[in-house]
N, C-alpha and C positions, 0 to 999 in steps of 0.2 A: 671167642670174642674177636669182633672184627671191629677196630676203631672202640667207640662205644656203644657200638653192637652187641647187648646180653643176649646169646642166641636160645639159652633157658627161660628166660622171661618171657620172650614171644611165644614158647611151646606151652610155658606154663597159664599165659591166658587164652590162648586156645582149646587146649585141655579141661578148665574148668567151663569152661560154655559148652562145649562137645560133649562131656556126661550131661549133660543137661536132658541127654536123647532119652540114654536107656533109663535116667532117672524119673521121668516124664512117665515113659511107657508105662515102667514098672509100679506105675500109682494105679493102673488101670489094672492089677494084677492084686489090690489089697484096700480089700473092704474100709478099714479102719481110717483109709487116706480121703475117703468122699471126696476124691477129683470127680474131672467132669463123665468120666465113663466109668465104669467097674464092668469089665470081662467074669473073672472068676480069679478064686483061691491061687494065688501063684504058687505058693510056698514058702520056707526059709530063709533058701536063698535071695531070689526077688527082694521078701523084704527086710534081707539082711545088707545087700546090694541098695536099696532106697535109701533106707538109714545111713548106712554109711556115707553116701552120696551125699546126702543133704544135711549131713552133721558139720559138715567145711566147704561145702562147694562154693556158694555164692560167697561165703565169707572170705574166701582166696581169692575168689575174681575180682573182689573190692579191693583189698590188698595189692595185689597187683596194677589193679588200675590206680589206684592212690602212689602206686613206686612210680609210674610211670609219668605221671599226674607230679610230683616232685622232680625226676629228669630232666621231665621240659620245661616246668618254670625256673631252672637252674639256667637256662639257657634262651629264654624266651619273656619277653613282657606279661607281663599277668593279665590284663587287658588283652594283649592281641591271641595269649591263650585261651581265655577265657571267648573271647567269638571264635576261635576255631573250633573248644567242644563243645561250642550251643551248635555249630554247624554238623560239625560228627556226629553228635549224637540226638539231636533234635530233627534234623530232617529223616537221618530215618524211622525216628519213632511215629512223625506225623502221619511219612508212607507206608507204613507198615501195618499205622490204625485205620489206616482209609482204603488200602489195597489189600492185605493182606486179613485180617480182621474178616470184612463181610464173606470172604469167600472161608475163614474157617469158623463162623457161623454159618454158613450154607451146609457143608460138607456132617458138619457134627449134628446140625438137625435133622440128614439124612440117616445117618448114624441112630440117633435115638429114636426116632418116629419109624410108626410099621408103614407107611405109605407118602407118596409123592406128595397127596393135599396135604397132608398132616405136618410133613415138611417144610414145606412151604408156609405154611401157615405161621410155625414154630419159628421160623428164619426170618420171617416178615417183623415177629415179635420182638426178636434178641434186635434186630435190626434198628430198629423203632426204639429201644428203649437205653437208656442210660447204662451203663453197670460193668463189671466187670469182664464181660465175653468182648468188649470192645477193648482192654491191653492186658487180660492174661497170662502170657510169659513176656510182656512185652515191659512188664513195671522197673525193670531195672535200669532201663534207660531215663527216665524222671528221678528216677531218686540217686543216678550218676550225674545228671546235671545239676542236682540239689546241692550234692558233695562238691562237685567244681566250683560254682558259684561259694559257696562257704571255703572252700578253702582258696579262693583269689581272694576274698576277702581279709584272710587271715595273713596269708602273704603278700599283699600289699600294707599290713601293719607292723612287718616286720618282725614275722613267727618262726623264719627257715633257721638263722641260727640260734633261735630257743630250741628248735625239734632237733637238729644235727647235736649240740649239745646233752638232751635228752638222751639220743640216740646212744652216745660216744659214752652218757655213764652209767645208763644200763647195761652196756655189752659186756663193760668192766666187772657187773657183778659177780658171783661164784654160783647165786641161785637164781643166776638169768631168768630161764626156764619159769618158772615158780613166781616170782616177780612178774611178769610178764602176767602171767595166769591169773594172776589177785586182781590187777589192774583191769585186766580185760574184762572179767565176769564184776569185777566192785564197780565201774563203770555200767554196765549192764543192768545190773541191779538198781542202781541209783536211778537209771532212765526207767526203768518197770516201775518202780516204788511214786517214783514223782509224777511221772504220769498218771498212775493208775489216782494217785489222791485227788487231780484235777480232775479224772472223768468221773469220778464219784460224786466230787462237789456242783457241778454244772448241768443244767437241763437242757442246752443250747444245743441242738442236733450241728449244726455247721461246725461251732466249735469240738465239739466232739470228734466228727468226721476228720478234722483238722489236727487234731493230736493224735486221734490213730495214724494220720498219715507221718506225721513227725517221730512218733513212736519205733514208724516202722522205719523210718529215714535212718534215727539214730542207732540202731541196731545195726547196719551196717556203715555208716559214718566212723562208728568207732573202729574196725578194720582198715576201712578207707584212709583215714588218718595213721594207723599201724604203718601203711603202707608209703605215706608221705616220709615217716621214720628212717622205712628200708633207702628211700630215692637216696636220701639227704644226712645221715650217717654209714659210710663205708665200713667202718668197723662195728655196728649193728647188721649190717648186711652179710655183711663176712660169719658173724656170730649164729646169727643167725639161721644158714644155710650152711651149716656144720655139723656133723650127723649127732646127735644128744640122746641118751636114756632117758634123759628127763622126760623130753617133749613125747619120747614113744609110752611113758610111766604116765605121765596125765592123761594125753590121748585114749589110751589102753579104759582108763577107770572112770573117766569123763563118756566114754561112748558107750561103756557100759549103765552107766545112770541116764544116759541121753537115751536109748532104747527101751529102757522100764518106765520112763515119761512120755515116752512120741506119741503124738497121735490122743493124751489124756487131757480133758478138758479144765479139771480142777485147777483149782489157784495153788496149791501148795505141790503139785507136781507141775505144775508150768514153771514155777519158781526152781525148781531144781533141773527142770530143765532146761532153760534159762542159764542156769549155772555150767549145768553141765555140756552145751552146746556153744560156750565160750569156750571151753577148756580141746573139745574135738575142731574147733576152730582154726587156734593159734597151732595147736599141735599139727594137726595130720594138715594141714597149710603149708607147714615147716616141712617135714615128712617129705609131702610131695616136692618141693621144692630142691631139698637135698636129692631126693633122686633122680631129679632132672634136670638137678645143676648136671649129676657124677656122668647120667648118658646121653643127654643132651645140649652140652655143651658148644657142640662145633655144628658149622652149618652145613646146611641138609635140604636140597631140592624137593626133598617130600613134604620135610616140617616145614618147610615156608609155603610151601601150597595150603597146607593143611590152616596154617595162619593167615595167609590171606583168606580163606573160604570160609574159616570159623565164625566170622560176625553174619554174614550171609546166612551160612548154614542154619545157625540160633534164630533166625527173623523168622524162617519159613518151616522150621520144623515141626511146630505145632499142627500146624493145619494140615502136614501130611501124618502126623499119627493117626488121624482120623479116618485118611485115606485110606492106610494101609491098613488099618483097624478094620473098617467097612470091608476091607477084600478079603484080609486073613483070618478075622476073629472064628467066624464057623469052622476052621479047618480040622478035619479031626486028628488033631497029632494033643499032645500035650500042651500042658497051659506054658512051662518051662521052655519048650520051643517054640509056640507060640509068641512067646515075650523074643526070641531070639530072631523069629523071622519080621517081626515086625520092626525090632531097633535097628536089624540091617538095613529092608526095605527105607525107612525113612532117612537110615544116615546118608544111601545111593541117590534118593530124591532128593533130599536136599541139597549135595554134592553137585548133582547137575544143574540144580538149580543158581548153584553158587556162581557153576560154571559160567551162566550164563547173565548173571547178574554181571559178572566181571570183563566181561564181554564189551561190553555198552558204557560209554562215558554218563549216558543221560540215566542208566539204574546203578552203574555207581555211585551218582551223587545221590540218587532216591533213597538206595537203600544200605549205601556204605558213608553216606554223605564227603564224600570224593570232590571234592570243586573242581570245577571244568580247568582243565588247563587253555591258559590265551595261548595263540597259534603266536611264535615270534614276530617280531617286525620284521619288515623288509625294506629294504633302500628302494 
């Protein structure tokens, strides 16, 4: 810790955007995931490696972005925080769906089509059309500015010492751990249940489209908020990031009901998985965090590269999977190495890509949204 420099913190939201790579890949390795490619049968591994990945990944990076999302409004006007991360994080999701976007729609219609016109055709089409292939791993930027905006709202009503409070007497309890756990998934649960009653009663497609989108906000909102918790009680933080049996005992039997539901479409196994993706959540979130308090602690010329280049890295990685997909997928080695040459290949491209984003004041504000610095005055 330098100052109030957490140097675990910056690792820790690096880290969860960075698995983003081989978790990505490794969808294209398992039939059951209906991403946008399927190679072949990975194996076990693979999709024991997914699972795990996406049983806590984005739920820590909300977490984390809500601590930090709490730091700075400890320190900063809520308003003038509030226009800094519509600029962080709204300019580059604008550049990323107008630059980055067509061209991995070009690349993946290469990818699925047997020939150039077909291609082309295919790319003209996604092009053209409304939908999802326009912000694909790109969604978590909108529903991060969703969370800001509600929570400048909340703390301009004067919410920080209801949550520090909060914080200060949950940490106190004996079945932290556990407590934690009820609230998170009883939360969860309450947004499935009330939503799901309103899209039942309603014929209205826009409204519809509008509570899935909220549906899916609130889902991590509740994290986001966990993480407002950690900024703004020290002794939750502390408690928190303290190595526990508990959190490894939920984790452990949460990720086990979480993988006998993944991927099944039923209401009464979405509902327990539901439950049980709350529980691999808050646990292996913690987990990670404790391990990164104990080795990551102290600063580190690599880890800070690797944090500066992590938001870069996430913007552009999708569109090289496809890349490296199109070059490597025929290679005749295994599907297990396969998955291995490919999550390298993309994390080196992206890397360079990072490089070179960081390079340029005019693509860091594109695509790190960076504001120009004014050159000084002069006498």
């Amino acid at each position: 810790m330098n100052g109030n420099r957490i140097y675990y913190l910056d690792a820790a939201r690096a880290v969860y955007m960075s698995l983003g790579i081989p978790y990505h890949v490794g969808l294209m390795f398992i039939a059951s995931a209906q991403w946008s490619y399927f190679i072949a049968d990975g194996g076990a591994i693979i999709r024991f490696f997914c699972g795990l990945s996406h049983s806590f990944r984005m739920h820590a990076f909300f977490m984390i972005a809500g601590l930090f999302a709490a730091l700075l409004l400890q320190r900063t006007a809520p308003i003038d925080w509030l226009k800094s991360r519509m600029v962080r994080l709204g300019v580059p999701f604008v550049s990323a769906v107008l630059l980055i976007s067509p061209i991995q729609m070009f690349v993946y219609a290469v990818l699925t089509q047997g020939s150039f016109d077909l291609a082309l055709s295919e790319f003209m089409k996604l092009l053209t059309t409304p939908g999802n292939q326009w912000i694909e791993h790109l969604w978590f930027l909108p529903v991060l500015i969703v969370c800001c905006i509600t929570l400048t709202a909340l703390w301009m009503l004067g919410i920080r010492d209801k949550i520090r409070q909060f914080g200060d007497f949950l940490s106190n309890q004996t079945l932290f751990p556990y407590i934690l756990f009820i609230i998170i998934a009883g939360v969860a649960l309450l947004e499935r249940v009330t939503s799901t009653a309103i899209l039942e009663t309603t014929n209205f497609a826009l409204i519809t489209i509008l509570l899935k989108v909220i549906r899916y906000v609130a889902l991590y909102f509740t994290f986001f908020m966990l993480g407002t918790v950690l900024g703004t009680s020290s002794a939750f933080l502390n408690r928190f990031t303290s190595f526990s049996w508990s959190f490894v005992a939920i984790g452990a039997v949460s990720f086990f009901f979480y993988m006998q539901t993944w991927h099944i479409r039923e209401e009464t196994s979405q509902l327990i998985n539901l439950v049980a993706i709350s529980g691999t959540g808050v646990a292996f979130s913690q987990i990670t965090l404790v391990l990164l308090k104990k080795f990551l602690s102290k600063p580190s010329h690599v880890v800070k590269k690797f944090v500066d280049y992590s938001f870069s890295i996430y913007l552009v990685h999708h569109a090289y999977i496809f890349v490296a997909t199109l070059a490597l997928a025929s290679l005749p080695v295994g599907n297990f190495v396969k998955f291995l040459l490919i999550t390298a290949s993309v994390f080196i491209l992206s890397w360079l890509t990072a490089m070179l984003i960081a390079a340029s004041p005019v693509t860091r504000f594109l695509f790190n949204g960076v504001p120009f610095r004014r050159a000084p005055a002069t006498a």
